[in-house]
N, C-alpha and C positions, 0 to 999 in steps of 0.2 A: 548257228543262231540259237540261244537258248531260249527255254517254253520259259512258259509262264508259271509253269504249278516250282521250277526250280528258281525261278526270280523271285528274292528278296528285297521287301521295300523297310527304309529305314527311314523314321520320320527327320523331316529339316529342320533347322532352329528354329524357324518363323512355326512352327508348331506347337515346339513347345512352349513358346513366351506364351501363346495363346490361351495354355491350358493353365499355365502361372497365374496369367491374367484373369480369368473366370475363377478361378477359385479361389484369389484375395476378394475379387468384387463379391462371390457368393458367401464368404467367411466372417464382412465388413456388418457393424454393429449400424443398424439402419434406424434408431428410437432416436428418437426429436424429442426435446424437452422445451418447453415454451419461453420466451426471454422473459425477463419479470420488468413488470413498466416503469419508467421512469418515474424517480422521486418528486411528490408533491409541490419539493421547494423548486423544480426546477422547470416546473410545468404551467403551475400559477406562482406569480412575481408580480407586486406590485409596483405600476409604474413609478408612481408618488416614492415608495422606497427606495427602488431603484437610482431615482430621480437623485435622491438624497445621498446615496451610496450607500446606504443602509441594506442591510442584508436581509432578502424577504423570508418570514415567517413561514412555516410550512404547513401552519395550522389557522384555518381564520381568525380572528380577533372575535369572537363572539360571545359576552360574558356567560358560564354555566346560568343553569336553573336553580340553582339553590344559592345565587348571589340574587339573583332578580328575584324571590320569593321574598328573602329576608329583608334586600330593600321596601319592598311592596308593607311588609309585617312592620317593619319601623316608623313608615309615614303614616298608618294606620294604626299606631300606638300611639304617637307623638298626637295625632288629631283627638284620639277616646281621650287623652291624657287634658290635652287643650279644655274639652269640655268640661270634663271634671273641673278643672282651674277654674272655668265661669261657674260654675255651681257654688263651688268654695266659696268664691268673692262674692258671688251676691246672697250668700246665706250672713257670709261675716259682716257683710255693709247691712243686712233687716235687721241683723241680730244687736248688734254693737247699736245702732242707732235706737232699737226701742229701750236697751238697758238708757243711754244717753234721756230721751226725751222721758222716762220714770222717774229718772235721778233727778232733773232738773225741775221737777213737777212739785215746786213747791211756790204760796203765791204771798203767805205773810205768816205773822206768827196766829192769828187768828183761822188760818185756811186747814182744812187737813194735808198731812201731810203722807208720803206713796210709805213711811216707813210703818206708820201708823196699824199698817191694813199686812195680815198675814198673808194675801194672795199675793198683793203687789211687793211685798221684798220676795217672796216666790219667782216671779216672774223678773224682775233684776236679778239674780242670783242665776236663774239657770239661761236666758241671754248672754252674762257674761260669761259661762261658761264653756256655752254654742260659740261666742266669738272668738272666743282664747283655741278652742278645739280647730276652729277654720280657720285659724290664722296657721295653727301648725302645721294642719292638709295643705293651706296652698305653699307652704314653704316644701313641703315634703313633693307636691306635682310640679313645682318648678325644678325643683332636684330631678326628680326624674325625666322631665321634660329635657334638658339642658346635658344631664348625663348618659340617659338612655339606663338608667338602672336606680330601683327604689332604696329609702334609706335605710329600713330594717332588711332582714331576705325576705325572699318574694313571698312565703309562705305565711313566715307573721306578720310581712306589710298587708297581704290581703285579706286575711282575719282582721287584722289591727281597725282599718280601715270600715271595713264590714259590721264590726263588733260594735264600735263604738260609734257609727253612724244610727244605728240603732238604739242604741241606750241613751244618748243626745237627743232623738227627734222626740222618742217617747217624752224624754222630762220636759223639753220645751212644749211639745204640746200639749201634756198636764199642768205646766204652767199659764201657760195664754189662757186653758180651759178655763182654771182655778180665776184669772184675771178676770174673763167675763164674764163669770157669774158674780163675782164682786161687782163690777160695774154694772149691770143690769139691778143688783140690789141698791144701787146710793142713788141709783137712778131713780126708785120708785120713794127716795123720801126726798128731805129737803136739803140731803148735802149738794145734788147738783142743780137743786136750783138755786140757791146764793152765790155757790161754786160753780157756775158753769164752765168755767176756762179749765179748772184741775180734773172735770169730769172728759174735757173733750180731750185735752194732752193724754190722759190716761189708755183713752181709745183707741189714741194713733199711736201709743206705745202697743197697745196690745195687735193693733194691726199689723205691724213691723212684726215683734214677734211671728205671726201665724207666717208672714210673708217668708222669715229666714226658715218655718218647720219648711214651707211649701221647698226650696230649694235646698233645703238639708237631706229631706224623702229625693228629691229628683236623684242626689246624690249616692244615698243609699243605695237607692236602684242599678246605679252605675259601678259600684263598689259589691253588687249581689250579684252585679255579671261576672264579673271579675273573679268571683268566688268560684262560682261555676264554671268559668272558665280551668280554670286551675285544677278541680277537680277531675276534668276531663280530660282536657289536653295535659294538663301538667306545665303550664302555661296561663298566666294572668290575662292574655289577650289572644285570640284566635280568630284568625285571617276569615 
């Protein structure tokens, strides 16, 4: 019988698969990297699209902020613009109407007559000139109103505009001035009292007059923002 210390042990196959097996499992690359999530279009899908067979967007339908600004700056152009137009029309309706009722202010050949008097061809003269000036603004605020863009560039339509609202109101209101101190003078003799009709027509020419300064100034104010605007923003209108 032999010992033990001369017996040789030799290991069995079932051994070595063992040691095979543990040291691919220990050699084996164990890092997990995350799956990356499913695409937007295929997570949200509109039923209505769907519905249609239309192929759902993968982005909402939401319009940017720089389209919703500009809408918002448009209707709020088109409204300052609006205003302006009323100011126009009824400076051109005082205006045009008092040169009209001056003109017409004549009552015979014995009456005085409006050409007679240096205040009163003053006071025609720069009426029709206020009405001829507002008749061009409101053609030029329809223009822009309708097109969304002024008829000169923005920079000398709003001087234009600015400049000459200014030099207009002044001369009309040294004209109406120049009127009523004319009529308060014929007033304290006898031409209106045989003349009373050419004395009262004269009045309401001159009151028309002041009425078109009063909405020629609104105007100007409206055309001084505008100024300022531009200066600042770089832009005639500012949200």
């Amino acid at each position: 019988m032999q010992t033990l210390e001369n017996q040789t042990f030799f290991p069995s196959d079932k051994v070595f698969s063992h040691l095979f097996f543990f040291s691919r499992l220990f050699s084996h690359d164990f890092s997990f990297s995350p799956s990356p999530p499913p695409p937007l279009s295929t997570t949200m899908r509109s039923p209505q699209s769907l519905r249609n067979g239309d192929t759902a967007s993968p982005h909402p339908r939401i319009p940017p902020p720089h389209h919703f600004h500009s809408t918002v700056s448009a209707q709020k152009l088109r409204r300052f613009n609006t205003v302006i137009l009323i100011f126009r029309l009824a400076s051109f309706c005082f205006s045009l109407a008092a040169s009209v009722f001056m003109l017409t202010n004549s009552r015979g050949s014995n009456s005085p007559r409006w050409y007679d008097f240096d205040a009163f061809r003053f006071v025609v003269v720069a009426n029709g000139i206020v009405a001829l000036y507002s008749l061009f603004e409101m053609a030029a605020s329809v223009w822009e109103i309708s097109k969304g863009a002024t008829v000169f560039p923005e920079i000398l339509q709003v001087w234009f505009d600015f400049g000459h609202d200014q030099v207009f109101a002044y001369l009309l209101l040294s004209a109406d001035a120049a009127g009523t101190a004319l009529a308060r003078t014929l007033r304290q003799t006898n031409t209106c009292t045989s003349e009373k009709a050419f004395c009262v027509q004269t009045d309401i020419a001159i009151a028309l007059g002041y009425g078109g300064f009063l909405f020629l100034g609104f105007s100007s104010l409206l055309s001084g923002f505008r100024v300022v605007c531009y200066i600042i923003n770089g832009s005639r209108f500012h949200i």
